[in-house]
C-alpha positions as CSV (number, residue, x, y, z in Angstrom):
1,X,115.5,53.7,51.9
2,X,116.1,57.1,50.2
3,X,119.0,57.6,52.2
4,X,121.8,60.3,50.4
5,X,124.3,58.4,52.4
6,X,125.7,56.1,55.5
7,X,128.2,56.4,58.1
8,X,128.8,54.6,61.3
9,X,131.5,53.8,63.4
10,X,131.7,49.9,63.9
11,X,134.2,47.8,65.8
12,X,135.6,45.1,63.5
13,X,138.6,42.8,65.0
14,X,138.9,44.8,68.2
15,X,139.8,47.7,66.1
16,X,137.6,50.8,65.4
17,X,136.6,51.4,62.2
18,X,134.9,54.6,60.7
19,X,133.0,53.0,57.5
20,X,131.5,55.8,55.1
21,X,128.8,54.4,52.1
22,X,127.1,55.9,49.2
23,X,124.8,54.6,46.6
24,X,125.7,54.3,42.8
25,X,122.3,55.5,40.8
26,X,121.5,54.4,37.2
27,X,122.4,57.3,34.8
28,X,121.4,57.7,31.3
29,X,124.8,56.3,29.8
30,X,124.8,53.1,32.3
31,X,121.8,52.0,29.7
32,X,124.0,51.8,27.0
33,X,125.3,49.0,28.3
34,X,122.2,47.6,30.9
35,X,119.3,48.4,28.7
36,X,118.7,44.8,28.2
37,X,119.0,44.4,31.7
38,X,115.9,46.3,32.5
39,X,117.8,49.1,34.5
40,X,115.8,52.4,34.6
41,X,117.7,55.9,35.4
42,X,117.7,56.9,39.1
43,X,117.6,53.3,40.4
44,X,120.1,52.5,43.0
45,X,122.0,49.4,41.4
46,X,125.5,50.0,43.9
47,X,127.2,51.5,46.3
48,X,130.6,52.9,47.0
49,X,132.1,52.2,50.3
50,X,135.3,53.4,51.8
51,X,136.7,52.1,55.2
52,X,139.1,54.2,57.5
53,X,140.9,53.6,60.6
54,X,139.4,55.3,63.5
55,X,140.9,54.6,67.1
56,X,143.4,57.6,66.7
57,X,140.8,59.8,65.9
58,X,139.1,58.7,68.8
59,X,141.6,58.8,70.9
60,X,142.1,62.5,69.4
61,X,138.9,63.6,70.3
62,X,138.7,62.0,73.5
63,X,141.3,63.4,74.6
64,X,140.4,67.1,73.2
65,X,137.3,66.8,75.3
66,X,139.7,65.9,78.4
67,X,141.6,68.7,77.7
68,X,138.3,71.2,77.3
69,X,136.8,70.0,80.2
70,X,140.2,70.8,82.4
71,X,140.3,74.4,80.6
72,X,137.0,75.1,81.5
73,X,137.5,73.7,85.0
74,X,140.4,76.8,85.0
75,X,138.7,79.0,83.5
76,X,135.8,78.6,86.0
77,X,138.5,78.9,88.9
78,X,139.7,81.8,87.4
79,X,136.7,83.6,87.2
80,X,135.6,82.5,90.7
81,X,138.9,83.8,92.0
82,X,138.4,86.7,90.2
83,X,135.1,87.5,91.3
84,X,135.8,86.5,94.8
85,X,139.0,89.1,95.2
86,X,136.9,91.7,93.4
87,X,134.0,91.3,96.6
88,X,136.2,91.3,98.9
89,X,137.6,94.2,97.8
90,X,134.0,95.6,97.3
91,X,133.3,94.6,101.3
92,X,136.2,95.7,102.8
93,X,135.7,99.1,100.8
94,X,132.4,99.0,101.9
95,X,133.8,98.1,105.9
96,X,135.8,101.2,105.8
97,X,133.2,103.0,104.6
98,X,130.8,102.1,107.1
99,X,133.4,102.4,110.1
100,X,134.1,105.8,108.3
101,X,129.9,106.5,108.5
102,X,130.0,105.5,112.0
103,X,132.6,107.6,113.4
104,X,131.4,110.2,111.8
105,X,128.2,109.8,112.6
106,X,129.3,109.8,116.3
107,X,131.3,112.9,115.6
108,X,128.4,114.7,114.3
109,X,126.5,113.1,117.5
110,X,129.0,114.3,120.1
111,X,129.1,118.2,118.2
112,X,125.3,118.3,118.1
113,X,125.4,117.1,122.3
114,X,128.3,120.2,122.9
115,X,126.1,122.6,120.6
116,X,122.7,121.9,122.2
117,X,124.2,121.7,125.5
118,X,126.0,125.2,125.5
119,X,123.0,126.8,123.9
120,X,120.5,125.0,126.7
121,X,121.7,128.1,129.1
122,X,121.5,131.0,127.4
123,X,118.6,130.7,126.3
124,X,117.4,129.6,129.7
125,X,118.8,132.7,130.6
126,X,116.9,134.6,128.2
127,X,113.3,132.9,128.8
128,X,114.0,133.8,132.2
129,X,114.8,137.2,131.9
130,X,111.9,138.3,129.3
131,X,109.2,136.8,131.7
132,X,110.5,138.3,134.4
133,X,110.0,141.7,132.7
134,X,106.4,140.3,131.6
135,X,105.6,139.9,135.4
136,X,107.2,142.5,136.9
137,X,104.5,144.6,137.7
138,X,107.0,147.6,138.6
139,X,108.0,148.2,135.0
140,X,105.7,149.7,133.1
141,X,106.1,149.1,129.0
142,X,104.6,150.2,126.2
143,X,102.2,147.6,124.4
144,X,105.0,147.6,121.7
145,X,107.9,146.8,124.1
146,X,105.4,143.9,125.7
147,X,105.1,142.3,122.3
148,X,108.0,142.3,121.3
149,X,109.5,140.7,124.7
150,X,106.9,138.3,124.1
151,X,108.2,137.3,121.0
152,X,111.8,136.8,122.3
153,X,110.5,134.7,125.3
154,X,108.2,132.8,122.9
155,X,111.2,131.9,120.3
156,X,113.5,131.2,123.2
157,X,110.8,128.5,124.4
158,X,110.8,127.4,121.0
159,X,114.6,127.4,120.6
160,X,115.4,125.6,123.7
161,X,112.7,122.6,122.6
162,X,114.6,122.5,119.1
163,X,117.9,122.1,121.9
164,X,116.1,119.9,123.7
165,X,114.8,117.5,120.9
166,X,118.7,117.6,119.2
167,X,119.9,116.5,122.3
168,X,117.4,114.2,122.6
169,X,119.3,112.7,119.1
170,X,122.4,112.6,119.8
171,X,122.0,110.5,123.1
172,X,119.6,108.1,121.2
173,X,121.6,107.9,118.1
174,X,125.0,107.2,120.5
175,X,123.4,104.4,121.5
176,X,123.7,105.8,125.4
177,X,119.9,106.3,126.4
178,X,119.3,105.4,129.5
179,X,116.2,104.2,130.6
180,X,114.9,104.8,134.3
181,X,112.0,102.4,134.3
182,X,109.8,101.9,137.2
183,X,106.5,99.2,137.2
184,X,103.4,101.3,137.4
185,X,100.4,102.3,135.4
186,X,100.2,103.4,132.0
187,X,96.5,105.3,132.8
188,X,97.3,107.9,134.9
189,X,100.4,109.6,133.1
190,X,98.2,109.4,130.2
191,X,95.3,111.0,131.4
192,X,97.6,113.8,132.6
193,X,98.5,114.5,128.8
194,X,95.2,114.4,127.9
195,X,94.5,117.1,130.3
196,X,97.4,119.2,129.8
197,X,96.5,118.8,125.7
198,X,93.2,120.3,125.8
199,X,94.6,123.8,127.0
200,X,96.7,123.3,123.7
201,X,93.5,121.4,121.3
202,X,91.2,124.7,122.8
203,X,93.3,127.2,120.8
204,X,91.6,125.6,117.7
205,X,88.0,124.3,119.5
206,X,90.0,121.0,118.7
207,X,87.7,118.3,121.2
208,X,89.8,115.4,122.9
209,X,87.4,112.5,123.4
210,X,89.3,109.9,125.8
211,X,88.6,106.1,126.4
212,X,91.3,105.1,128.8
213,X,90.4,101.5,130.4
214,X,92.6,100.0,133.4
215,X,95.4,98.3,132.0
216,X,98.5,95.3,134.0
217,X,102.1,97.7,135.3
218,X,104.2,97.8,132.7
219,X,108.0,98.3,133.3
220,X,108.7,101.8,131.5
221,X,110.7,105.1,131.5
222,X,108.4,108.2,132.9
223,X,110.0,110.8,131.5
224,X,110.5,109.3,128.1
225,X,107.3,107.9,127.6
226,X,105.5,111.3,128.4
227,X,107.8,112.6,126.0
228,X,105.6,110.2,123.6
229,X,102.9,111.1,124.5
230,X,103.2,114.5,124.5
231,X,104.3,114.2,120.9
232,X,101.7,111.9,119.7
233,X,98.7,113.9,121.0
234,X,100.3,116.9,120.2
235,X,100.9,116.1,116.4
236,X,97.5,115.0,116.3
237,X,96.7,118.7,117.4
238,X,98.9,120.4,115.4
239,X,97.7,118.4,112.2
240,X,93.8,118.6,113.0
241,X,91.6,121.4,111.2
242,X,89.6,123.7,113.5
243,X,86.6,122.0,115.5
244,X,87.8,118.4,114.6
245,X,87.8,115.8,117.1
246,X,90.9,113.7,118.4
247,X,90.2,110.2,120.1
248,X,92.9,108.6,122.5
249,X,92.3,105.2,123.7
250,X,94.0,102.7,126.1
251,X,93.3,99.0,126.5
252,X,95.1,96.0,126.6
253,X,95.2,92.2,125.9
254,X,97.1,89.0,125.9
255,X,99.7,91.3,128.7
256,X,100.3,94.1,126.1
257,X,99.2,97.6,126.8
258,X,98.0,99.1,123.7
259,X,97.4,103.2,123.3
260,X,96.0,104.9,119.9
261,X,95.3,108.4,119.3
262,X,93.3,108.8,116.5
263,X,92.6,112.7,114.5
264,X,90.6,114.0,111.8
265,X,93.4,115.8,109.5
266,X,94.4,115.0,105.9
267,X,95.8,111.9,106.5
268,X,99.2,110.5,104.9
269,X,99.7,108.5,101.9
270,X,101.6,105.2,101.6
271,X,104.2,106.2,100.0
272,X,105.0,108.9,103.0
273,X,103.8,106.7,105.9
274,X,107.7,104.8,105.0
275,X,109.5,108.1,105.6
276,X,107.3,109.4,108.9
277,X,109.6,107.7,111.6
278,X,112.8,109.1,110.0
279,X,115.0,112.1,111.0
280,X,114.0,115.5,109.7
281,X,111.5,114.2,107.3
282,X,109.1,117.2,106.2
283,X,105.7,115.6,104.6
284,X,103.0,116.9,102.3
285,X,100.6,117.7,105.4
286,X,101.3,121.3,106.6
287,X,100.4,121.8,110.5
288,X,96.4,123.6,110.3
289,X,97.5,126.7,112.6
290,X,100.8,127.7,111.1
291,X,103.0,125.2,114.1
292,X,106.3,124.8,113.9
293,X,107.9,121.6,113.1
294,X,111.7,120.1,113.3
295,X,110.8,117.1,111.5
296,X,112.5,115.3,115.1
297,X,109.4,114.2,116.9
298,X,108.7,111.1,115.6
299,X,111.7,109.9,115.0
300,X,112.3,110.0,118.4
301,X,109.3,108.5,119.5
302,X,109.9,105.4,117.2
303,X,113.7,104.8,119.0
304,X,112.2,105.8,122.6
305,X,109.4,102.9,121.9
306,X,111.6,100.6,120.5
307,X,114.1,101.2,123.7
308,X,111.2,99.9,125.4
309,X,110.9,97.1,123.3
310,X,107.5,98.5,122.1
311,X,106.1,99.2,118.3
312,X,104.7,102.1,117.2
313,X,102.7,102.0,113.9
314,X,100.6,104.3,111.7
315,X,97.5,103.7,110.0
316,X,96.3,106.5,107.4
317,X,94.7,107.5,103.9
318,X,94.4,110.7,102.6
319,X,91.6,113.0,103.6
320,X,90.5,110.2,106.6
321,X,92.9,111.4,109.0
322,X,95.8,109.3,111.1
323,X,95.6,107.1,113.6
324,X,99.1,106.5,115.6
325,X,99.3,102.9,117.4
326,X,101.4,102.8,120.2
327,X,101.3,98.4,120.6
328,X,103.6,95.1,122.5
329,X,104.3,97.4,125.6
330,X,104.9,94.1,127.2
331,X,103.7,93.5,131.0
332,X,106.8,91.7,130.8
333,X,109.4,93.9,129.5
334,X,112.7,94.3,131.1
335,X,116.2,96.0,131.3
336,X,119.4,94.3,128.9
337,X,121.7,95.5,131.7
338,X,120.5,97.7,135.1
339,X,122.4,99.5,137.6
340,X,122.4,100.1,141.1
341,X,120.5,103.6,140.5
342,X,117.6,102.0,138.7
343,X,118.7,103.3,135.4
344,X,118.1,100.9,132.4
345,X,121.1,101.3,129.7
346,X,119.5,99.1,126.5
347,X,121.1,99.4,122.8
């Protein structure tokens, strides 16, 4: 069949025989001899065979493969072992590490609270005194003196928010807010912000348009949620080019109380709209009257609302404005754990 040669392994009295064949061609010194014969060169008139034993050699390579298959079973333990000791070893680094974070992350927490706290009265006591020179109507001051008193009293306000809002942090961060929440309407304390806003949105012939429908009680903190919405409206303010409009709305459905405040600014691209809810994150948007910002705000208004068992999203493009979605303020929220007081303690 044109084969160069033959092997196979056959079984020949119950022993195991390797058998190994190769054909004999006609050469040109085979016709001295065969001419007569009628044999032509290259014709296959004969082969050579050789039989060996085989069963030791099988039994040699069966048992190699035995013996490679248990190494690699070792081997694989090995490595496993191996691997598993060196994550471990990653993990419990990592544990300490973390347990490390955290405590210094409550340090940093609990010297921030003593800072902000210590600083909260003088600079009371400073407000204080520079508008009690602005109204005393007995001291008489140069226009020079009155601006500059204005000044201090005006940076002291500003201060004592920046005191404020780091408190604000450390309490959240430590995981020890405490929520005072009371059923009631959403509609009113809203519509008190609005008003309060405008004074603010005037400065810069900013307009607040308001659609504020009646909404179910919600369960919620008074105090921290106007802290939400005086951010909220007040960002939209600060971020809003002169004689823009801002649009707040309230509504609700399914028993969630939904509230939107919507501006006409420069927007915020994707990429930033993942680092807006994040502590003192400064964006590419700069505030259109020269505001101050700590880069706080928000980030506390995504922990308050989430304390609440809220959501607070952001939909945005560049140059179409922002609108800020305050959503799932359930009808039905509640406290984790409430005391006698009414306070709500919720991690």
């Amino acid at each position: 069949k044109g084969k160069t040669d033959k092997t196979e392994i056959v079984n020949q009295d119950g022993k195991m025989i390797y058998h190994f064949m190769k054909p004999l061609y006609v050469e040109e010194s085979c016709l001295v001899c065969h001419y007569d014969q009628g044999y032509k060169v290259g014709e296959v008139r004969g082969g050579i065979s050789v039989e060996l034993p085989f069963a030791m050699t099988l039994q040699a390579i069966r048992k190699n493969n035995v013996i490679m298959i248990a190494l690699l079973g070792v081997l694989i333990t090995i490595f496993t072992a191996t691997l598993y000791i060196f994550i471990w070893k990653v993990m419990d680094t990592l544990e300490k590490q973390r347990i490390q974070l955290e405590n210094l992350n409550q340090m940093k927490n609990k010297f921030l609270g003593i800072c902000a706290h210590d600083l909260r009265n003088p600079l009371s006591s400073i407000m204080g005194y520079s508008e009690l020179i602005l109204d005393d109507n007995q001291v008489t001051l140069s226009e020079d003196h009155t601006m500059c008193i204005g000044r201090i009293h005006s940076s002291a306000l500003r201060m004592l928010e920046m005191v404020n809002t780091l408190l604000d942090v450390s309490v959240i961060e430590s995981g020890h807010l405490e929520l005072h929440l009371s059923k009631g309407a959403v509609k009113p304390l809203l519509e008190e912000h609005i008003q309060i806003s405008r004074l603010l949105a005037d400065k810069k012939n900013i307009t607040i348009h308001s659609s504020l429908h009646d909404t179910p009680d919600i369960s919620f903190d008074k105090d921290r949620i106007s802290q939400v919405f005086d951010n909220i409206i007040s960002n939209a303010i600060k971020y809003s080019p002169q004689g823009s409009s801002i649009y707040v709305s309230l509504d609700s459905t399914n028993g969630y109380v939904r509230v939107s405040v919507r501006d006409e600014g420069p927007g915020i691209s994707r990429e930033e709209q993942g680092k807006l809810f994040h502590e003192f994150q400064r964006l590419s948007s700069k505030p259109t009257g020269g505001e101050k910002s700590t880069g706080l705000g928000l980030a506390i208004v995504k922990k308050i609302i989430d304390y609440h068992k809220g959501k607070i999203e952001v939909e945005s493009q560049p140059g179409k404005g922002s609108t800020f979605i305050i959503k799932s303020l359930s009808v039905n929220n509640a406290c984790f754990s409430e005391s006698d007081d009414g306070s709500c303690h919720m991690k």
